[in-house]
Backbone as a printed PyTorch tensor [residue, N CA C, xyz], in Angstrom:
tensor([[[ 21.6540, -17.1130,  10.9820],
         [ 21.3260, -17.6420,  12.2890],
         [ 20.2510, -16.7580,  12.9260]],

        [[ 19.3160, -17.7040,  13.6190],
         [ 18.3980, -16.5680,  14.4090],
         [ 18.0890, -16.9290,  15.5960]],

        [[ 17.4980, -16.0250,  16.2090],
         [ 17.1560, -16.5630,  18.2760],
         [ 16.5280, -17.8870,  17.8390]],

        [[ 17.0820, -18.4870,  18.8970],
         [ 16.3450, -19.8990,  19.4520],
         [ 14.9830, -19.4550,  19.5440]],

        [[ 13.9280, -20.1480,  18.5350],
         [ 12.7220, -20.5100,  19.0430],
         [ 11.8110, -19.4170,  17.8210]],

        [[ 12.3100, -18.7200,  17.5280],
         [ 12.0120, -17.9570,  16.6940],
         [ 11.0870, -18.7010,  15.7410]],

        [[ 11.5610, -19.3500,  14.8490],
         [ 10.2490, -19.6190,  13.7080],
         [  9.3630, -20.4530,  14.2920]],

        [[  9.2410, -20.8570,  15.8220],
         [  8.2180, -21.8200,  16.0560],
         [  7.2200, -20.6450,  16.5030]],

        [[  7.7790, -19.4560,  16.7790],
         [  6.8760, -18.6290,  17.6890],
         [  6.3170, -17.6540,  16.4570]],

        [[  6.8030, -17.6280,  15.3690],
         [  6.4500, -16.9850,  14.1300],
         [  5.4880, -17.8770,  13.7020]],

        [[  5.8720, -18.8470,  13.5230],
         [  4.2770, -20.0000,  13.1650],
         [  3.4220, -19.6540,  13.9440]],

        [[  3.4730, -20.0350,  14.8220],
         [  2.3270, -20.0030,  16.2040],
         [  1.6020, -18.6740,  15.6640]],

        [[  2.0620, -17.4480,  15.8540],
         [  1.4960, -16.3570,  15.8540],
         [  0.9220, -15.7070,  14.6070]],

        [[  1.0180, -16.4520,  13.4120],
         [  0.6800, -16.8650,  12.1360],
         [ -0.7810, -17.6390,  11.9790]],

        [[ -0.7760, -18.8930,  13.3010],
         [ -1.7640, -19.3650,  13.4670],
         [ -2.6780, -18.2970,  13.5530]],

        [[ -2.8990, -17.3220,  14.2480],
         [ -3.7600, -16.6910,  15.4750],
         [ -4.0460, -15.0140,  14.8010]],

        [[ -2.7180, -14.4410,  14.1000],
         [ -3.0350, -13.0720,  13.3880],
         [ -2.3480, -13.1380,  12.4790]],

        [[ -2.8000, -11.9600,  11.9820],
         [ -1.9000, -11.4920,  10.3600],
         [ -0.7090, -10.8180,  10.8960]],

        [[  0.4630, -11.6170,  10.4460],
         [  1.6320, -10.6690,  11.0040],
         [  1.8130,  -9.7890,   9.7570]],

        [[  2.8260,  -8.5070,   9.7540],
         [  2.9070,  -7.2390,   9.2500],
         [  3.7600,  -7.0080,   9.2300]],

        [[  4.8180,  -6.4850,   8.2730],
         [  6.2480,  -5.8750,   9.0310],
         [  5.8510,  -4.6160,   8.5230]],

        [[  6.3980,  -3.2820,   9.3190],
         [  6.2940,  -2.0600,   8.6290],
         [  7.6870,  -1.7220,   9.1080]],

        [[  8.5860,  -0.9130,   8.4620],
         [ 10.0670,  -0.8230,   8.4240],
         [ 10.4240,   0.7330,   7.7940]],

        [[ 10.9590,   1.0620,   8.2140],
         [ 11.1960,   2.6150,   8.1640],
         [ 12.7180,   2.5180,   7.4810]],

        [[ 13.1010,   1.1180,   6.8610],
         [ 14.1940,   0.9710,   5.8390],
         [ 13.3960,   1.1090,   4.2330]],

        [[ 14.0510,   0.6680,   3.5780],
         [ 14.0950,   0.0980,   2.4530],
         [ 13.0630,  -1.1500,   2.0840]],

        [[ 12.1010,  -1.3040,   1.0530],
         [ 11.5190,  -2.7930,   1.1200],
         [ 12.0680,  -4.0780,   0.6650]],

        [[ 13.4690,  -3.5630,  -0.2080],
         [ 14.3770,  -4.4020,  -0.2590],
         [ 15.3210,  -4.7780,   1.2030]],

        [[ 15.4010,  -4.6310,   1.6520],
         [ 16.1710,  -4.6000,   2.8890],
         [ 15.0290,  -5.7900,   3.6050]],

        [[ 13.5340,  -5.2380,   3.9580],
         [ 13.1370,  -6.0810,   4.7490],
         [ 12.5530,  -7.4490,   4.4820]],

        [[ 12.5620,  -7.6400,   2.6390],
         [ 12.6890,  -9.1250,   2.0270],
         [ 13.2890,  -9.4740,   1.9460]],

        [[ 14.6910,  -8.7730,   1.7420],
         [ 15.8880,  -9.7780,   2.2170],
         [ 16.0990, -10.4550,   3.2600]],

        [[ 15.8630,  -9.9300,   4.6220],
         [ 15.5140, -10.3030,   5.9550],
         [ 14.6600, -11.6430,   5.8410]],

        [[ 13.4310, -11.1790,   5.5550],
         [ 12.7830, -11.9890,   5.4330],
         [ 12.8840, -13.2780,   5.0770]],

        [[ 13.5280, -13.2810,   3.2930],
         [ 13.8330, -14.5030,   3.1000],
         [ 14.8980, -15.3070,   3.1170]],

        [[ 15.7180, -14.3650,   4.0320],
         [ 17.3360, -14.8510,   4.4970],
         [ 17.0190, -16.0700,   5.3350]],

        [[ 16.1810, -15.8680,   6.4200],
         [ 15.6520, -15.9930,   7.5930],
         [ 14.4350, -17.4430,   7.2180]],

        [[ 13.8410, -17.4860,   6.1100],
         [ 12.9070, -18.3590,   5.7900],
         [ 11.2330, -18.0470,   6.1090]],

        [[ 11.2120, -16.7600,   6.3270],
         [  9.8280, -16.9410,   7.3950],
         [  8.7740, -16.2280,   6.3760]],

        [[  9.0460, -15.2650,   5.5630],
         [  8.6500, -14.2280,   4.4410],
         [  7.0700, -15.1410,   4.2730]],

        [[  6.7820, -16.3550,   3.8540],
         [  5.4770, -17.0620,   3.7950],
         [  4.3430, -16.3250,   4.7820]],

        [[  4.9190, -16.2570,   6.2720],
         [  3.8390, -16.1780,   7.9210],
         [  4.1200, -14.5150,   7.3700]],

        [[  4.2790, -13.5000,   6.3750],
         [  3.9920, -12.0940,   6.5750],
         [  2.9150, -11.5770,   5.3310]],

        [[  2.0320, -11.2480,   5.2300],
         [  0.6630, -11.2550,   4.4990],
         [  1.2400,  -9.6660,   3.6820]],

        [[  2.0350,  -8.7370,   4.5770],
         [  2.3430,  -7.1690,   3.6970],
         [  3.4680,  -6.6810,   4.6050]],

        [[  4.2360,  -6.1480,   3.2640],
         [  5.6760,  -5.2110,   4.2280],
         [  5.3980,  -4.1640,   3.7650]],

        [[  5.0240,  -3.0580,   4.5380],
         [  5.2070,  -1.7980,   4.3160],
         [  7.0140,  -1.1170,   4.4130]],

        [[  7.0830,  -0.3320,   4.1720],
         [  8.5470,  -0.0530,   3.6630],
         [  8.4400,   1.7850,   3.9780]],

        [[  9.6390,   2.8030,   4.6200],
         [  9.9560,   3.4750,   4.4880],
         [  8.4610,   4.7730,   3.4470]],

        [[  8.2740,   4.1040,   2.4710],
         [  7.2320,   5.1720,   1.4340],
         [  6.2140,   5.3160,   2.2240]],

        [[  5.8620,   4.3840,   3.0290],
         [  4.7680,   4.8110,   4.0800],
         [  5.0560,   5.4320,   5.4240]],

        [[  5.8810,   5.9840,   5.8780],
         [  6.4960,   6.9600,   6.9030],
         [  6.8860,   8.2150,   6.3520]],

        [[  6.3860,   8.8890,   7.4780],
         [  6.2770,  10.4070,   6.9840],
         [  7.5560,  11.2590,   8.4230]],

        [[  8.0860,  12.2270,   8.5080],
         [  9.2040,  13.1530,   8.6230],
         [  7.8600,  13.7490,  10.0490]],

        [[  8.4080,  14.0270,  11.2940],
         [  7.7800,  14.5650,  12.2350],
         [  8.8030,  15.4390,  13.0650]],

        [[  8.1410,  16.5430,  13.4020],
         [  9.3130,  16.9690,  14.6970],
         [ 10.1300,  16.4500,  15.5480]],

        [[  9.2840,  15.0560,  16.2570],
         [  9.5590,  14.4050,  17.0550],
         [ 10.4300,  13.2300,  16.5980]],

        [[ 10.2140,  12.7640,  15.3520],
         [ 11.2300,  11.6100,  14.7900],
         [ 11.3560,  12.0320,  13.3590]],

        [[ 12.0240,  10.8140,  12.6330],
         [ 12.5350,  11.2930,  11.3140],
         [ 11.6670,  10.3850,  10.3640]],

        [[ 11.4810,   9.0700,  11.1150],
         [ 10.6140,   8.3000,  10.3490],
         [  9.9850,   7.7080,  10.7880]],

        [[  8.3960,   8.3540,  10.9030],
         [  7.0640,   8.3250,  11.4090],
         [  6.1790,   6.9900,  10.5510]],

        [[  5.7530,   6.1600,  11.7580],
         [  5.1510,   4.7130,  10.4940],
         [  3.6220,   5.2660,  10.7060]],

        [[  2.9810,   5.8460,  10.0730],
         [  1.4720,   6.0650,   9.6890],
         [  0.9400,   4.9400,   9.8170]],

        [[ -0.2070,   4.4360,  11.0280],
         [ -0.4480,   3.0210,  10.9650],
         [ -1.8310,   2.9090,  10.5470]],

        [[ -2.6450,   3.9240,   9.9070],
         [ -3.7190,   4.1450,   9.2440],
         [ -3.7260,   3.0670,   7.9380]],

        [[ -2.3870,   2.9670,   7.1410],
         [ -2.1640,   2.3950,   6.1890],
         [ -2.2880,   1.3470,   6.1960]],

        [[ -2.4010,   0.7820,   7.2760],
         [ -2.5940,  -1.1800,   7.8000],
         [ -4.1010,  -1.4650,   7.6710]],

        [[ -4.9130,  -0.8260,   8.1600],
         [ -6.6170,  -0.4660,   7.7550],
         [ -6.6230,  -1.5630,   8.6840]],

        [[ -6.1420,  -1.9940,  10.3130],
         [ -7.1310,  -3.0280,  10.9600],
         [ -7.3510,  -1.9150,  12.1100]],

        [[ -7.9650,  -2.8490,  12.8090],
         [ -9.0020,  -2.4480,  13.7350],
         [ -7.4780,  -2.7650,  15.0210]],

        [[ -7.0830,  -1.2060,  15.1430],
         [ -5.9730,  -1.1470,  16.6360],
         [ -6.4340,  -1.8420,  17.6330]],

        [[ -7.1260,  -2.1830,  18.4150],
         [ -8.2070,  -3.0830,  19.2470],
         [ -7.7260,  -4.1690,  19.3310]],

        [[ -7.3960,  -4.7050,  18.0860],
         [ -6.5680,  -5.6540,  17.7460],
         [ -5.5630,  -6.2940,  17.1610]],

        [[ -4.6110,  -5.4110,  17.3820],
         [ -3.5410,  -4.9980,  16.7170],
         [ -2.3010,  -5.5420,  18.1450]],

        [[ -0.9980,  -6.0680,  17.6670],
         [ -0.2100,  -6.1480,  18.4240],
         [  0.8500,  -5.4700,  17.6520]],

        [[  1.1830,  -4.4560,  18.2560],
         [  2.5960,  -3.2770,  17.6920],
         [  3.8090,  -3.8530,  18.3860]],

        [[  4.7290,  -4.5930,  17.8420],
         [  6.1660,  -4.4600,  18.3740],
         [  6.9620,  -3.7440,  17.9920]],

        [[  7.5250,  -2.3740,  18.1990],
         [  8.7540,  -1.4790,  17.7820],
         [  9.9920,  -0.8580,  18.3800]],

        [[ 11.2360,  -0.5570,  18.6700],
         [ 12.0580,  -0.1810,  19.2140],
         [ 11.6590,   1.4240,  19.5960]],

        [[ 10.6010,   1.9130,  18.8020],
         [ 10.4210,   3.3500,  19.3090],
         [  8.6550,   3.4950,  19.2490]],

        [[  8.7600,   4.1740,  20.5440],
         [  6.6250,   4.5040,  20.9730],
         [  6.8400,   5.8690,  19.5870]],

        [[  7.9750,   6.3970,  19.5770],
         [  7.2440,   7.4620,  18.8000],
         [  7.2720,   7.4630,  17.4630]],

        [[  7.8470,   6.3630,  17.1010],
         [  7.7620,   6.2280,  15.7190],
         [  6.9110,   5.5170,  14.9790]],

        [[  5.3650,   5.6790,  16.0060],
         [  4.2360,   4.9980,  15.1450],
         [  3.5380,   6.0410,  15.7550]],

        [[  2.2790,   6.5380,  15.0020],
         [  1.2050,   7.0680,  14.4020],
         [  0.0800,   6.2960,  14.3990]],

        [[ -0.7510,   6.1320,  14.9200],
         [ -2.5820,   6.3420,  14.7900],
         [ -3.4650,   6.8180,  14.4540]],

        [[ -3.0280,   7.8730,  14.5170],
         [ -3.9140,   9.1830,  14.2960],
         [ -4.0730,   8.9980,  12.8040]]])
């Protein structure tokens, strides 16, 4: 089961950008998600855990260098500001 409205707003935003998941789990974990859910088609790359690195400040840092777009235009949704990287 998922929120109301969900895969219409995953399409939509599919229309318009490249969605991304980057996940500080497992990459099994976030295709399972994915294709539990049906949506895995509208995501172009899952980064996974091997691309987060160990920081003072958190434990698992998402390096967003590894995505190679242009931040400018980038929409970041995450439960933590400090667990993404720019630099």
């Amino acid at each position: 089961m998922t929120r109301p409205g969900l895969k219409n707003f995953i399409q939509k935003m599919a229309e318009c950008y490249e969605l991304v998941i980057y996940t500080t789990s497992v990459i099994e974990y976030a295709e399972a998600i994915l294709e539990t859910i049906n949506l895995r088609k509208y995501f172009s790359r899952v980064y996974d855990r091997k691309y987060c690195y160990t920081s003072d400040e958190a434990p698992g840092v998402k390096d967003l260098s590894v995505i190679g777009s242009d931040f400018k235009k980038m929409i970041l949704i995450d439960v933590s500001f400090e667990s993404c990287d720019s630099n």
